[in-house]
C-alpha positions in Angstrom: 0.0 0.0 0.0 1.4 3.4 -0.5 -1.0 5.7 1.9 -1.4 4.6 5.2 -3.6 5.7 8.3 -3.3 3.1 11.1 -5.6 4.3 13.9 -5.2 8.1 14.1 -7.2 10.5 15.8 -7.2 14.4 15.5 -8.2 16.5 19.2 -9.3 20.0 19.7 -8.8 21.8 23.1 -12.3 23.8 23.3 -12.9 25.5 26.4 -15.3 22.4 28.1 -13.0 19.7 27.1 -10.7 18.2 24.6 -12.6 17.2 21.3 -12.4 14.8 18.4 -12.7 15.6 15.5 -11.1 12.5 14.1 -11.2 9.3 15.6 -9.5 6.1 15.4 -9.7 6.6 11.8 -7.5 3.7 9.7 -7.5 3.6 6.2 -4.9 2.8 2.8 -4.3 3.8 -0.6 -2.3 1.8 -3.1 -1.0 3.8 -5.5 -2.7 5.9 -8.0 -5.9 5.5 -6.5 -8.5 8.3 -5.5 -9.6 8.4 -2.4 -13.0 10.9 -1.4 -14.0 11.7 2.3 -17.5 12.5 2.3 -19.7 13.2 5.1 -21.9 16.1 7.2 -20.1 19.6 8.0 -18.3 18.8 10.8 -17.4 15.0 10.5 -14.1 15.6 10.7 -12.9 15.0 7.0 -10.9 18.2 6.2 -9.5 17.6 9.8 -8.3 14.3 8.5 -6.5 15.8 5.0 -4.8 18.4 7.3 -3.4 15.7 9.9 -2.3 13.8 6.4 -0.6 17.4 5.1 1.0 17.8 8.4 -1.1 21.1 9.3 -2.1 19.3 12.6 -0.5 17.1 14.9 -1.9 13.8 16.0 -3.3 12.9 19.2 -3.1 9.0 18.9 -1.8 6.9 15.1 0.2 7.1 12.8 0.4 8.2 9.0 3.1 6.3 6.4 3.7 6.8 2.6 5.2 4.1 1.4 5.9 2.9 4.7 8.1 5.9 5.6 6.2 7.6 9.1 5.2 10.9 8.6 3.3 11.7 11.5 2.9 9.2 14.6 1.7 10.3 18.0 4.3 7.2 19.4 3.7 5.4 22.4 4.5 1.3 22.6 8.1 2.0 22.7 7.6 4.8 19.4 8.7 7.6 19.4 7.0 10.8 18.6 7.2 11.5 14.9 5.5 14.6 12.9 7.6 15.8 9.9 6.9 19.6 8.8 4.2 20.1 6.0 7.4 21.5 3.7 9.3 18.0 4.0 6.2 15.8 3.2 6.4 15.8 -0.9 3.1 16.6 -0.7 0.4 18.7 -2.7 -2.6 20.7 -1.8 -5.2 22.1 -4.3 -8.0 25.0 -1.8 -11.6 25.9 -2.6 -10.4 29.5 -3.1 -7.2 28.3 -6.1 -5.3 30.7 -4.2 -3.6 31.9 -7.3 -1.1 35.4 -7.1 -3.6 37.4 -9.4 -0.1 39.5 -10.2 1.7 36.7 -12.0 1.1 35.2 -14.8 -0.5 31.7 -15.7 3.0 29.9 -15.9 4.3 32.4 -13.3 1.8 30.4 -10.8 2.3 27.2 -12.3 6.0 28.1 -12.0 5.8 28.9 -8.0 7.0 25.5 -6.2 9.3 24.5 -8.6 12.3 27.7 -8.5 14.9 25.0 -7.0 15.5 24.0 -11.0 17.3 25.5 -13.3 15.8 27.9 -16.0 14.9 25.6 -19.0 13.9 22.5 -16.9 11.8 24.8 -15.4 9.8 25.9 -18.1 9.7 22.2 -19.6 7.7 21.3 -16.4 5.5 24.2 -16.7 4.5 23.7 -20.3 4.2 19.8 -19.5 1.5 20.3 -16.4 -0.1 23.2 -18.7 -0.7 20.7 -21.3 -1.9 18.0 -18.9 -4.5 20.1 -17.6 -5.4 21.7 -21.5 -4.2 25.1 -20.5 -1.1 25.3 -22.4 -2.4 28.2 -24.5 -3.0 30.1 -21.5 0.5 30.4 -20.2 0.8 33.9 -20.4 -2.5 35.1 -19.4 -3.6 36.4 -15.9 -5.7 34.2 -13.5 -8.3 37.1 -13.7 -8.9 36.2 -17.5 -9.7 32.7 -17.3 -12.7 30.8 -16.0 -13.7 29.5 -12.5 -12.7 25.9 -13.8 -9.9 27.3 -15.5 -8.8 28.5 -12.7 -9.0 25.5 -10.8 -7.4 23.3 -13.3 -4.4 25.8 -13.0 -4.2 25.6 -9.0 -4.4 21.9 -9.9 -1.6 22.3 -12.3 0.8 24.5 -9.6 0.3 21.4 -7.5 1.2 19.0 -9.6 4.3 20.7 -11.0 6.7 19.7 -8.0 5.8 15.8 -8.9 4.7 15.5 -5.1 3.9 11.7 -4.0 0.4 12.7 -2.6 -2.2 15.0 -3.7 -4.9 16.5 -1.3 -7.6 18.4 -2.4 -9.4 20.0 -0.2 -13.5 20.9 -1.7 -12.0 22.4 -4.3 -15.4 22.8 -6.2 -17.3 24.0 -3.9 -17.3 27.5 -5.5 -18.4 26.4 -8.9 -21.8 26.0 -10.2 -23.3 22.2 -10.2 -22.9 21.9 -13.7 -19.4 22.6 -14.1 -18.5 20.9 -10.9 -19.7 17.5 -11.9 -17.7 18.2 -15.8 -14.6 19.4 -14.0 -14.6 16.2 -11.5 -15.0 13.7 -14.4 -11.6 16.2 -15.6 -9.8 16.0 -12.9 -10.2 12.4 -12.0 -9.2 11.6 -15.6 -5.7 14.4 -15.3 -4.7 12.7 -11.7 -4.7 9.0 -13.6 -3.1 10.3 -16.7 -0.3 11.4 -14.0 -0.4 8.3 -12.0 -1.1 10.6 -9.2 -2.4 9.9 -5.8 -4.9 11.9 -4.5 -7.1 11.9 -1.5 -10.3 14.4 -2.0 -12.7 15.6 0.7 -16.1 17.2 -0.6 -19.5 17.5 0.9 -21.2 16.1 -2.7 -21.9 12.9 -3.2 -22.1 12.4 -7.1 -19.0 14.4 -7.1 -17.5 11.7 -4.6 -18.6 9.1 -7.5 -17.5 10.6 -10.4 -13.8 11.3 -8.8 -13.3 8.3 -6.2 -11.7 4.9 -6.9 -12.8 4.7 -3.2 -14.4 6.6 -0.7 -15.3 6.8 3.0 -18.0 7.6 4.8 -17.7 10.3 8.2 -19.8 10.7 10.7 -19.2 13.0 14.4 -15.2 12.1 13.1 -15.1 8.1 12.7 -14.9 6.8 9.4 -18.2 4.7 8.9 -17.2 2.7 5.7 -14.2 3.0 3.2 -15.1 1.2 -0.1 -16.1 1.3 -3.3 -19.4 3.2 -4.5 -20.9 0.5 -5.4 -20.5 -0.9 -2.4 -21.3 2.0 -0.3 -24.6 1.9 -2.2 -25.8 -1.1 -2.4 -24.0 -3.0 0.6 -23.7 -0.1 3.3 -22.2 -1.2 6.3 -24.2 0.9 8.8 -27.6 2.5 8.9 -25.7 5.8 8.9 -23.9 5.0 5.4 -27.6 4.0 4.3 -29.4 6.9 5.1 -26.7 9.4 4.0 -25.8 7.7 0.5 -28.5 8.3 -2.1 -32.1 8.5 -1.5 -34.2 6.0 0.4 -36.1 5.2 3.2 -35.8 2.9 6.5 -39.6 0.7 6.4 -40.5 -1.9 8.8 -40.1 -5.3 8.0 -40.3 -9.0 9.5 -37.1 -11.7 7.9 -39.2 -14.7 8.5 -38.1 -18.5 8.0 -40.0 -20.3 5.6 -39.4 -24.3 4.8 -37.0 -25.5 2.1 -39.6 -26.4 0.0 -41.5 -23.8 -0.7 -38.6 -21.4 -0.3 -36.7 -23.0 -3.4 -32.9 -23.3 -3.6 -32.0 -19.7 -3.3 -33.4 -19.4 -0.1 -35.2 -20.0 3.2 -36.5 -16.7 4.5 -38.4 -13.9 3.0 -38.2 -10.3 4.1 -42.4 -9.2 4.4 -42.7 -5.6 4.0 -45.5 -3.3 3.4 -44.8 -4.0 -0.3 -44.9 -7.4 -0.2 -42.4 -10.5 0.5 -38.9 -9.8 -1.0 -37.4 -12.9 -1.8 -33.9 -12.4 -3.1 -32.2 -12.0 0.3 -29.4 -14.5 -0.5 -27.2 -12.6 1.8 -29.6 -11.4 4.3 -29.5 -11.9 8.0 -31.1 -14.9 9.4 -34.2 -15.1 10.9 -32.6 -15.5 14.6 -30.7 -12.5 13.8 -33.2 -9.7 15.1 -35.3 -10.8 18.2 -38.8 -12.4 16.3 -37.0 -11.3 12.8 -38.5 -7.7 13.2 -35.8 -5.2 11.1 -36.0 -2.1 9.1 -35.6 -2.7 5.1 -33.8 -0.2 3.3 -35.6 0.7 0.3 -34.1 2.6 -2.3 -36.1 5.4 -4.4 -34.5 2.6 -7.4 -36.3 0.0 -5.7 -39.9 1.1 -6.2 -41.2 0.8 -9.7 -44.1 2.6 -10.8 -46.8 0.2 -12.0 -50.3 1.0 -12.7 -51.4 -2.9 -12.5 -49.7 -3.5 -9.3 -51.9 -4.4 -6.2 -50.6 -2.1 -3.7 -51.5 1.7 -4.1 -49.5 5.2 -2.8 -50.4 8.4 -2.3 -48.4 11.0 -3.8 -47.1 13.6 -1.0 -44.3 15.4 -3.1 -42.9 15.5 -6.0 -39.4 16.8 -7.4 -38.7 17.3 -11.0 -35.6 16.1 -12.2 -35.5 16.7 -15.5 -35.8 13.1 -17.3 -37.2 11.8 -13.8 -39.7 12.7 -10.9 -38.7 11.7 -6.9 -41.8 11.2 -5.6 -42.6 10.6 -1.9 -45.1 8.4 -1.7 -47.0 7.3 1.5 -48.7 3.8 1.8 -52.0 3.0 3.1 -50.2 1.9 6.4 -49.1 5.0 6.7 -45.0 4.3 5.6 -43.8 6.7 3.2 -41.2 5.2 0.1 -39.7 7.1 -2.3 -39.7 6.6 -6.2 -37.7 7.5 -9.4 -40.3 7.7 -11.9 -39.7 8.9 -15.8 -40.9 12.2 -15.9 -43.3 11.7 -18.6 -45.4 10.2 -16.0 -46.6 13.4 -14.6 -48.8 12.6 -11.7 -50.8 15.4 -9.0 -50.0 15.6 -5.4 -52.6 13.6 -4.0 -53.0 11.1 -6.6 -53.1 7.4 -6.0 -50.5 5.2 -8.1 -49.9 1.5 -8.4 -45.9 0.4 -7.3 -44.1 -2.1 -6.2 -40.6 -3.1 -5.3 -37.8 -4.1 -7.3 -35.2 -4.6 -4.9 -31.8 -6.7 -6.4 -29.8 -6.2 -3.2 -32.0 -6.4 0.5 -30.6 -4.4 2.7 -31.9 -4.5 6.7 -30.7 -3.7 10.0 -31.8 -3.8 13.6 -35.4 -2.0 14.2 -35.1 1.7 15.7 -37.0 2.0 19.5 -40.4 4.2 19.0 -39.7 7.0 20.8 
């Protein structure tokens, strides 16, 4: 592996107590992978990338690059390791670019890299230029150039010392939606054109998807899940991971054990929900695993398929156009309320009834919540 976080925790002095903002946190990289933190405002994941830069110290863990320690709060006979931010080889790309509005283009570019000589110099600059499609901006002011522009040249400065990481740090969060989600699908393919590795924190989760060979999940500073997105979305790990990634509800719902027989060969338990049984739930819990099988069933606004022949009915309690889509929230006659993707040619009132069922490929449950 080439990025290593082995157990590391982040703490705040505030004025009732010390706080965490990261906890126990281990993760890896191998290289030229993309890593994404995602999570709430306050989770803890730009407190992460700035432990990983060497902005803050660390209270417990240790941080390696190709198993060299950077950081490593020592303990069982270690010492106490944190190597300056300047010695790290590593790069950092802001939400603000950061660019010196009174140099040029190349002049930015050209910032981190004045230990070489003249002509290697400029070789570098032109090379970065051309990997982020800016070369024919070289001599133009950061002021002339677009918000994305921009950022792909703050990206470009970053890249120009060849550091061995790259963190980037929400650096879309000034852009319009549009542009953020074509500039990601840029950037992701510019940091594996340079075989770079890169760890990215963002608050947006299609931007997490479009950039992130893997990303991790934060909540109140403990990292919930580190995976894949498909993964993430269809396999969550906790009901926090479930509720934060994507759209979709928690309804009640009793795993119950049904004989051999009449189960088939794929398997001996159904999940009943207000929908009906779901039967594909080859890697469901048993039974025995909740007390009398009573869970909660994730459902997915992609699990619910709008069917005007199907038995059991919704009421439509919002709708959200989404251009070749609706999201409907829908509420049952038991009173549970689902939510559906449905093509937006079917343009249904609030308040109308609509035949749906599910379609669910992956069953998701976990333990019921107490009523309060």
């Amino acid at each position: 592996m080439f990025l290593q976080l082995d157990q590391i925790s982040v703490r705040y002095a505030s004025t009732a107590a010390v706080r965490a903002a990261v906890e126990s946190v281990s993760l890896s990289l191998q290289p030229g992978q993309i890593g994404v933190l995602i999570g709430p405002s306050g989770c803890g994941k730009t407190s992460l990338l700035r432990a990983v830069a060497g902005l803050e110290s660390l209270s417990q863990g240790r941080i390696l690059i190709n198993g060299a320690v950077l950081s490593d709060a020592g303990g069982d006979s270690r010492p106490t390791v944190h190597l300056a931010p300047e010695t790290r080889r590593i790069g950092m790309v802001f939400q603000d670019y950061a660019l010196f509005p009174h140099l040029s283009v190349a002049e930015n570019v050209a910032f981190g890299i004045h230990h070489l000589a003249s002509a290697p110099r400029r070789a570098r600059v032109l090379e970065v230029l051309d990997l982020v499609g800016l070369a024919h901006a070289a001599k133009r002011a950061p002021h002339q150039l677009s918000g994305g522009q921009q950022q792909r040249i703050a990206l470009a400065r970053a890249l120009a010392p060849a550091p061995r990481l790259l963190l980037l740090d929400e650096p879309f969060s000034s852009l319009d939606v549009d542009l953020r989600e074509r500039l990601a699908q840029e950037i992701r393919a510019i940091l594996k054109q340079a075989a770079t590795t890169a760890l990215f924190v963002t608050h947006d989760q299609l931007e997490a998807f479009a950039v992130g060979d893997v990303i991790g999940v934060m909540n109140q500073g403990e990292l919930a899940q580190w995976d894949d997105a498909y993964t993430l979305y269809h396999r969550p790990a906790t009901r926090f991971v479930a509720d934060f990634i994507g759209h979709g509800v928690f309804t009640p719902a009793q795993i119950i054990g049904v004989p051999a027989k009449l189960a088939g060969a794929a398997s001996t338990s159904i999940v009943r929900t207000p929908l009906g049984d779901l039967t594909d739930i080859a890697e469901c819990p048993l039974p025995g695993a909740y007390p009398g099988g009573l869970c909660d069933v994730l459902l997915r606004a992609d699990d619910i398929v709008h069917d005007d022949a199907a038995p059991v009915r919704a009421c439509i309690e919002r709708k959200a156009f989404r251009g070749s889509e609706f999201l409907y929230t829908l509420r049952l006659p038991s009173g549970e309320q689902v939510v559906a993707h449905v093509p937006s040619h079917h343009d249904h009132q609030l308040g109308e009834w609509i035949g749906i069922r599910a379609e669910v490929d992956h069953v998701v449950t976990f333990a019921r919540l107490a009523q309060a």
